[in-house]
N, C-alpha and C positions, 0 to 999 in steps of 0.2 A: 784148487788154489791158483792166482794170478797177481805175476807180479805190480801191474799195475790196474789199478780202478776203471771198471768198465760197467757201464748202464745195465742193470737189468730188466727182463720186464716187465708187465707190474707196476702198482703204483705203490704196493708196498714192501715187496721183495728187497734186500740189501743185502750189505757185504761188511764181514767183520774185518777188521785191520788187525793182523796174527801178528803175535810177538818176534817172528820172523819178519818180519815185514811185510808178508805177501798178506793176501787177499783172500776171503774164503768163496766158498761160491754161493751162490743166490741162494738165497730165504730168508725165513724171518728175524727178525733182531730181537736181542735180546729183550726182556721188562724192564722198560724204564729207558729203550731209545727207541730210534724211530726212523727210516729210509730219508734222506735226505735230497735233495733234486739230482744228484751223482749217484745214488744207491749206497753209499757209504750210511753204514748205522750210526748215528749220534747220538747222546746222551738228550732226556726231556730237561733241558736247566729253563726252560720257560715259564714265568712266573704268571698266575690264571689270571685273567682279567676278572675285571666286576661281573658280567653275566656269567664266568662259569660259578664265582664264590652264590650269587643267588639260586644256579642252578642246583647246587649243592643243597644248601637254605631251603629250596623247596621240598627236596627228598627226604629231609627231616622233617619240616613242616610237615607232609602228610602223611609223616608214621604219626605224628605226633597228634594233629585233627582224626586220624583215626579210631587213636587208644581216648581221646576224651568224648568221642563220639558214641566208641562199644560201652566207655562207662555210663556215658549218661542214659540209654538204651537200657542196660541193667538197671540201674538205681529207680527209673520210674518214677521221678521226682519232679513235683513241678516249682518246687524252689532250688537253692542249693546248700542243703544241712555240709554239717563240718565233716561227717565221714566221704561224701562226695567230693570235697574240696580237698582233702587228703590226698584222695587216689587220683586226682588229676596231679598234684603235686607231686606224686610219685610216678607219675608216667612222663613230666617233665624231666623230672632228673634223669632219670633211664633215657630219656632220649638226649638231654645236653651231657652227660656223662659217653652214650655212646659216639656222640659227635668228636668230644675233647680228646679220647682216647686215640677215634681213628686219624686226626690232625696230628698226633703223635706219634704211630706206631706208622705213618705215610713218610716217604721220603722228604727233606730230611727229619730223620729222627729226632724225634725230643723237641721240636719245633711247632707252634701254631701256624708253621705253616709249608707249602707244599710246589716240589719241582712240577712241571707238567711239558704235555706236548700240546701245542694249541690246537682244539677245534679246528680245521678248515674247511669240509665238507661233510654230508650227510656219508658217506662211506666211509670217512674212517670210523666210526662207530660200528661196521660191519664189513670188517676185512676177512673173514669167513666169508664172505660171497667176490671174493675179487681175487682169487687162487689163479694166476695165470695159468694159461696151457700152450708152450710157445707149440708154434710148426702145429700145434691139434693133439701132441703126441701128450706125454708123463705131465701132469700136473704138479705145478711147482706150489708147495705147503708153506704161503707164508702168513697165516692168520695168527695179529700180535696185537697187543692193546695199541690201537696208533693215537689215542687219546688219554695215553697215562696220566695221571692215576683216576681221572672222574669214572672210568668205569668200575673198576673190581674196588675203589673206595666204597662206593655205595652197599656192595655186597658184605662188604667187612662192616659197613654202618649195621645192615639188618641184623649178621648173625651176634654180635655186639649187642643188640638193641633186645635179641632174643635173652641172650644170656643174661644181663641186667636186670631184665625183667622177670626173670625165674629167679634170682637172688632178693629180689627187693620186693615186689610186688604182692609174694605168698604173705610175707610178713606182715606186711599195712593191711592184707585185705583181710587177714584171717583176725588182725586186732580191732579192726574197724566195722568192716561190713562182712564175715563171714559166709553169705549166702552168694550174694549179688557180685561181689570183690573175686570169686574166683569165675562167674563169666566173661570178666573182661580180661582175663588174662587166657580164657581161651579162644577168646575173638580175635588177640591178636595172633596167636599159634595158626588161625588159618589167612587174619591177613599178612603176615610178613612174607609166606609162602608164596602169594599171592602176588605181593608188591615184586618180591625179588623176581616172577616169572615174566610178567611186564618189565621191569627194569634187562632182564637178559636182553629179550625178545623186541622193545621198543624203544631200547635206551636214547637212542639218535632221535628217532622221531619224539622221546618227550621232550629231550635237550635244545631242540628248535619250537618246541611246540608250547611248553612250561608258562609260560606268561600268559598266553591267550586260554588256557587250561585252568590257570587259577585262576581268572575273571570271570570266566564263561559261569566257574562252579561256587566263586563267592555272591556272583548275581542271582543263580538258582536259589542257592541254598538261602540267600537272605529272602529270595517270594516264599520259598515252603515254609519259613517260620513265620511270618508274616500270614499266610495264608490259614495256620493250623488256629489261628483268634479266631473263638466265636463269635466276640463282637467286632465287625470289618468297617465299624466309620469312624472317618477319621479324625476325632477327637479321641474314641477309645482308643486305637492304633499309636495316637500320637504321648497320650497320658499313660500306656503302657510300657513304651519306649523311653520311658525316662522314670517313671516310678517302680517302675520291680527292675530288680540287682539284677537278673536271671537274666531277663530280656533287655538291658544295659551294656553288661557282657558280651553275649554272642551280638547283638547289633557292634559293638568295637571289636567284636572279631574277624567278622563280615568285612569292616571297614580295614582294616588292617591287611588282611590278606587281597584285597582287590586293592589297595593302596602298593603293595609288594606287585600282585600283578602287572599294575600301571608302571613302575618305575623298570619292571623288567622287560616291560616293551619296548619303553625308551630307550632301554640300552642295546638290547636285540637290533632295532633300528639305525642304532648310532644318534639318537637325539639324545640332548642332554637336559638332565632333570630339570625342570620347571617347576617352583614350587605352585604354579598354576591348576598343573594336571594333577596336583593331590587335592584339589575342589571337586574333582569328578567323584570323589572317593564316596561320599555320604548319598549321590545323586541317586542308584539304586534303589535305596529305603525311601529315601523322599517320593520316587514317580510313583513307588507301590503306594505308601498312604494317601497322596492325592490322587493318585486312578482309582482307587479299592472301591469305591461308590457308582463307579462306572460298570464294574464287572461282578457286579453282586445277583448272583444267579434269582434273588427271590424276587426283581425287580425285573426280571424278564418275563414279559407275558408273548404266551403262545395265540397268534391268533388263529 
């Protein structure tokens, strides 16, 4: 203990203020504060800005493309019957039901909404690797959430998103799709496991990474479905694209989430939304059906 506040050092080590008045000695601070530029541990009252609430938005979003992905992969449908539409709609609610809870059960309680400590470097997401060792000698143990709550919220979203979905999901599948209905609910049992080992493991680098991740993979994923049409010219491509529900849908899904991509760059950057840059949004689908003629394998001759 010390009576007055001295540096320790570390960038995350601090010093609790004892109801004595003295000082404790270096480590980590409690959940839910955070080492201050003095080492004194302070409360997170920091209120998240727009890119952490998206970053958030995104870790739901892709339990959420996951569970309607494992189901459509089950069902084998090349339209979308009503038992299909069901079990998407029960994998929505399980994922907006585990969002609303964990906004509630986060500090403060009972609230939509949430204290924090800001983002400011890629290390605080990995204060387990920044343990000082003064003089080379004893290792001083301060690894602490220094980005409360967006880490260990995400972990309470998954095991939430599990349990939800073992309550709700037996039911719709076993009244609905019986066969098919209980694959997707063991797809998610191996990706939740999945997600939360990359969220330990990469949380900081998704955190900086998320925007340019969901563009990369909404511009994939819109050539692979574009790509899976037998017929590749673009009249079919284009009469496809607006006459079947099926391929309607995921094309506005496509657009949607690389639309969320775009706005999350801009804010990552500090530029501010232009409703310009959501014209780039459709741009994807558009170059594949005007190139698809260009890269049509049976029109290449070998000389």
């Amino acid at each position: 203990m010390m009576n007055a506040l001295t540096r320790c050092p570390g960038l995350y080590c601090g010093r609790e203020l004892l109801p004595d008045g003295n000082w404790s000695d270096c480590g980590a601070c409690p959940r839910g504060f955070r080492a201050n530029a003095s080492s004194a541990c302070v409360p997170c009252d920091d209120t998240p800005i727009f890119y952490d609430w998206l970053y958030l938005g995104f870790m739901a979003l892709l339990a959420l493309v996951l569970h309607w992905f494992s189901i459509d992969m089950v069902s084998m449908r090349r339209n979308i019957p009503k038992e299909v539409i069901v079990l998407h709609l029960s994998a929505l609610l399980e994922v907006v039901l585990a969002s609303l809870i964990v906004l509630q059960v986060t500090e403060p309680i009972g609230e939509f909404t949430i204290k924090s400590c800001k983002a400011k470097r890629l290390s605080d997401w990995y204060t387990l690797l920044h343990n000082p060792s003064p003089n080379y000698e004893a290792t001083l143990h301060c690894t602490q959430e220094a980005v409360y709550p967006l880490y260990t919220m995400v972990f309470v979203f998954y095991a939430l998103g599990i349990i939800l979905m073992l309550l709700i999901r037996p039911i719709i599948a076993k009244k609905f799709m019986p066969k098919q209905g209980k694959f997707s609910i063991y797809a998610a049992l191996y990706f939740y496991p999945i997600l939360a080992l990359l969220h330990a493991v990469g949380g900081g680098l998704i955190y900086y990474s998320f925007p340019y991740i969901t563009i990369i993979l909404s511009v994939l994923s819109n050539a692979a479905h574009f790509a899976f049409k037998l017929n590749q010219t673009m009249k079919s491509l284009l009469l496809s694209s607006v006459s079947d529900i099926k391929n309607v849908i995921v094309i506005l899904g496509h657009w949607l989430l690389h639309g969320y991509g775009v706005i999350a760059v801009a804010t990552l950057r500090g530029l501010s939304i232009h409703p310009v840059m959501l014209t780039l949004v459709p741009l994807p689908a558009l170059f594949y059906i005007l190139t698809a003629r260009f890269t049509d394998p049976h029109k290449l001759h070998i000389e």
